[in-house]
N, C-alpha and C positions, 0 to 999 in steps of 0.2 A: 504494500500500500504506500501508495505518494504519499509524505511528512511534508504536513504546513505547520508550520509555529503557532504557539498558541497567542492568539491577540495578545490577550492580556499576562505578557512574558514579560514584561517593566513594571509591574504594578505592590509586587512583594519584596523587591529583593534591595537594597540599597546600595549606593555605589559611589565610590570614592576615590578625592583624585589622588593622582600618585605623585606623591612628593610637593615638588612646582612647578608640575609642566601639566600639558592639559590633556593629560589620558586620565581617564578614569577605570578605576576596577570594579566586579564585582564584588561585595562585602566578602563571598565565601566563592573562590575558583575551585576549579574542578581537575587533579591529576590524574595524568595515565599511567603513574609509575610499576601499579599495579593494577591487574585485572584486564588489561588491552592487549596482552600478546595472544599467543596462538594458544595458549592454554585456559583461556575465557571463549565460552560461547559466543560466537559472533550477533547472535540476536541480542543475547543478553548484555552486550556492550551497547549493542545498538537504543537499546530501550534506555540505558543509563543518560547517556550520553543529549538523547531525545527530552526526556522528560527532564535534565539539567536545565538545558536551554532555554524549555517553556515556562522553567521556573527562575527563570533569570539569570541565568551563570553566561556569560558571555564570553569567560574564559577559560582557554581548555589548553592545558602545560603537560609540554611532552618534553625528551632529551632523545637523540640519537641512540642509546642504550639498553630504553625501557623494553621490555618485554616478558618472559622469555617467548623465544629466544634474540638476543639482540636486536634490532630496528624493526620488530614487528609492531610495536602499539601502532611507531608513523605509520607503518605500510597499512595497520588494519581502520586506522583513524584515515586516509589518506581515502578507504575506499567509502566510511560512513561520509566522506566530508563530500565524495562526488554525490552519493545517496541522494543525500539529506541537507545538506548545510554549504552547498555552492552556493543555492541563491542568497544565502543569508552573511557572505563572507565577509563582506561591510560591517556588520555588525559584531563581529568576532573579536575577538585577542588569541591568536596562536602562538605558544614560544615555542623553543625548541633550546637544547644546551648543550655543550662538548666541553669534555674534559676528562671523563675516566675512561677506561678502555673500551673498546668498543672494534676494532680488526688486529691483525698478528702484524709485529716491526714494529719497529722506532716512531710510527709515522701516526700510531691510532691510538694514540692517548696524552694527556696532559694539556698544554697551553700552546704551542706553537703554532704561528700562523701558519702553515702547512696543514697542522691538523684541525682547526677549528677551521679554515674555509673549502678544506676538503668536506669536513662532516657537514657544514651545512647546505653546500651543495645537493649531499645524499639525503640529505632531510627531507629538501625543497622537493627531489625527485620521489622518494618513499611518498611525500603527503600529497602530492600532486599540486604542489602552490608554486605562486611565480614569486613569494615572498611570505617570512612571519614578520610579526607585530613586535615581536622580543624576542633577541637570540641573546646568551648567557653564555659566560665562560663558568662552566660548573664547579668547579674548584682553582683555587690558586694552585701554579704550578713554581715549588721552589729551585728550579733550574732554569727557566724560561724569564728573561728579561720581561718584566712587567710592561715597560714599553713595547714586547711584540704583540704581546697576547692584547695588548688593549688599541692596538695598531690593526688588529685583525679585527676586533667589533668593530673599529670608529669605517674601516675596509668595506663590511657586510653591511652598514646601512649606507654608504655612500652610494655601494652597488648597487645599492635598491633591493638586493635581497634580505632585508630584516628594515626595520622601520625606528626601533629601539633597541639600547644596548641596555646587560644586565650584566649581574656579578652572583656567582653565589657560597656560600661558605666563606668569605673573606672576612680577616680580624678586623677591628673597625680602624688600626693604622693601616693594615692594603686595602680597605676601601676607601680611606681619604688619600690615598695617590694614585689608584686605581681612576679613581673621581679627579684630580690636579692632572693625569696624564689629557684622560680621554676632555674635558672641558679644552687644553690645550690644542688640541685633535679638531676641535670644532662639534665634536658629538658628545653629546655632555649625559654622565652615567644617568640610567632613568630609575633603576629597581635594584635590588637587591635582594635575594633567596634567601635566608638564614634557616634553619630546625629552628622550631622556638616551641615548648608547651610547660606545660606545668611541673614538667620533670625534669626541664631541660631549659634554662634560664641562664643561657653563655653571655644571650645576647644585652644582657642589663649588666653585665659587670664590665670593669675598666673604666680610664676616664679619659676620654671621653668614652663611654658604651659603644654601639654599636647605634641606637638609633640617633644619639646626639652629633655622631659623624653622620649621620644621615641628613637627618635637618641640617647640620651645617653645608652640606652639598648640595641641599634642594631634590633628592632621592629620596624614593619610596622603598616597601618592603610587603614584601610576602611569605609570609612563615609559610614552608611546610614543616610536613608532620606532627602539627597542635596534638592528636591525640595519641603525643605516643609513641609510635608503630603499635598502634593498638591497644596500648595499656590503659591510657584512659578513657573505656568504654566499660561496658559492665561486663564482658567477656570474661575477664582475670578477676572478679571476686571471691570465686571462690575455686580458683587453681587455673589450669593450662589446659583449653579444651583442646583435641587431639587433632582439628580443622585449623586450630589460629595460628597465624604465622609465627610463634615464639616455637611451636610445636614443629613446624615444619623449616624452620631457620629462615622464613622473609626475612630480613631488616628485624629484628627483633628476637636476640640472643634468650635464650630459659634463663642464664645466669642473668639475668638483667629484673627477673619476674622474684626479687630476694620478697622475704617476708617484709623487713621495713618498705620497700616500696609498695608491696599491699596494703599494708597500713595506710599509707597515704593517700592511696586510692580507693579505699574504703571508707574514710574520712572525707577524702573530695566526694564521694557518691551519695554520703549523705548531707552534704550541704545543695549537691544541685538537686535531691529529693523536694529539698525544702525551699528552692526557689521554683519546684515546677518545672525543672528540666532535667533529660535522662543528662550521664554524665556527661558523655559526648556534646551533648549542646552547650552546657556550662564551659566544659574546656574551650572550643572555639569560640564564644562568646567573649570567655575570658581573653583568647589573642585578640580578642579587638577591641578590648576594656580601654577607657583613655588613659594616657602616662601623660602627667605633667600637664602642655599647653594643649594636649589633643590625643589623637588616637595615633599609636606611634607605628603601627602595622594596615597598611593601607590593605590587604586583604589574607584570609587566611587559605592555606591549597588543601583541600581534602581528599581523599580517595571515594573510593565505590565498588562496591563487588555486587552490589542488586539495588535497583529503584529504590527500594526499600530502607536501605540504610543512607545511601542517597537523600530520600528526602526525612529523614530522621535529623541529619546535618544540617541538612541547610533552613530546620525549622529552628537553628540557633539563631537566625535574626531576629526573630519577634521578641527577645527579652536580650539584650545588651548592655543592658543598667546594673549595676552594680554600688550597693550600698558601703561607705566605707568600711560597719561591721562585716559585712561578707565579703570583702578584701582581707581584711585581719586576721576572720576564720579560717579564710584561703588559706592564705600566706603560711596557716599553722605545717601544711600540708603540701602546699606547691614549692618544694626546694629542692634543689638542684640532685639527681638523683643518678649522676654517673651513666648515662644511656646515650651520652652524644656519639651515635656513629662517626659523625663529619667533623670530629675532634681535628684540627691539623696535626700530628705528632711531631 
């Protein structure tokens, strides 16, 4: 069956600009880093992805990587996008990112301008686009001259093949030279990727932090992984079901599932009982809570493995209020909890 948009797909969702430049995000974007390769049902991506849209999510963040196995999310997103969402392309935000490995040699991983406008070439061909909205250098790479790797975004939008440049994983001193190279460059950094959840709180320490070099550049930001890799949902209360990805080693180590970090998450579950929201909604909710003069994460990236949980998330917009007592309560429970995968070692 032919996919029309649903009318009233702008009517729920809110949307925020990114940084100080004049894109705006959805409050809650949508990742393929999971559930979009060959080993997810092609319908059941298709339905996710549909019923996102109609609920407002106008952004859909991919990397050269994602799958398994490697650059299939593009390729299978590449065939919902002829589907379903050609006519609607205008209305989009597609990224796409290079930096961890992804083919064999010297040439298919890290930072160098060889490998990031190799890959986004192969992006461009996997999705079938003549261009994304935001291409990312996914990790800092500590061999590669900063200057090339940021030589190669300010490259890929000049090309016309990306529209914005982005950063992700950088400490907040490589994102303020990150940010002094490419504004030098003429393309000035627009986003920034970080982990950020209630477990995982890198990005508030240092001085300046990580969002305070943000605002000083005029850059925005988009957490992923708010909940987790999973943990805070209600999934792990009461142990390691034998489906969840701690179980099967996604992104989400067993040793990671200690007793103190249940505790924590048993205590977060029962504060968002009592505001009315399952965990998951409080956790994202909470990355969008205001710091300071405003809301310091212009939008949060979620995953999806069915409709279902899908719109479970993105029904964290309707309460984003937060009382300073249920900050304090929080706070008893949201500390730093040793799970940063994208740690730089």
């Amino acid at each position: 069956m032919t996919y029309s948009a649903a009318e009233n797909r702008y009517e729920s969702m809110p949307y925020r600009r990114v940084g100080r430049s004049g894109l705006k995000l959805p409050a809650i974007s949508l990742g393929l880093w999971h559930n979009f390769g060959d080993d997810k049902p092609f319908d059941v991506q298709r339905d996710i992805l549909r019923r996102a849209f109609d609920l407002g999510v106008t952004h859909f963040d991919l990397a050269n990587n994602y799958g398994p196995p490697y650059g299939t999310a593009e390729t299978n997103f590449g065939r919902h996008f002829a589907d379903d969402f050609r006519p609607y392309r205008d209305e989009l935000i597609i990224s796409s990112k290079a930096g961890y490995d992804m083919w064999p040699g010297p040439y298919g991983n890290w930072g160098s301008r060889k490998y990031l406008l190799a890959s986004l070439d192969q992006s461009l061909t996997r999705m079938g686009l003549d261009y994304v909205d935001i291409f990312y250098s996914h990790r800092p790479d500590p061999e590669t001259p900063l200057e090339e790797t940021m030589g190669a975004l300010d490259h890929a939008v000049r090309s016309g093949k990306a529209l914005y440049a982005g950063i992700s994983s950088y400490t907040p001193e490589q994102t303020l030279e990150a940010a002094r190279i490419l504004k030098e460059l003429g393309t000035p950094l627009l986003i920034h990727q970080p982990s950020y959840s209630m477990l995982n709180r890198w990005t508030e320490n240092d001085s300046p932090n990580l969002y305070e070099a943000l605002e000083q550049v005029g850059a925005g930001s988009i957490a992923f992984s708010p909940l987790a890799q999973g943990m805070l949902t209600s999934r792990y209360l009461d142990g390691i079901p034998a489906d969840s990805r701690a179980a099967q080693d996604k992104s989400l180590d067993e040793r990671m599932i200690t007793d103190e970090n249940l505790d924590r998450v048993r205590g977060l579950h029962r504060i968002a009982e009592g505001r009315g929201q399952t965990l998951a909604q409080m956790a994202i909710a909470w990355i969008l809570r205001e710091q300071g003069k405003g809301s310091a994460v212009t939008s949060a990236l979620v995953g999806a493995s069915s409709v279902r949980q899908l719109e479970d998330s993105l029904a964290a917009v309707n309460n984003l209020h937060f009382g300073d007592d249920e900050l304090s309560a929080i706070d008893e429970f949201a500390v730093e909890s040793d799970i940063n995968l994208w740690k730089q070692k």
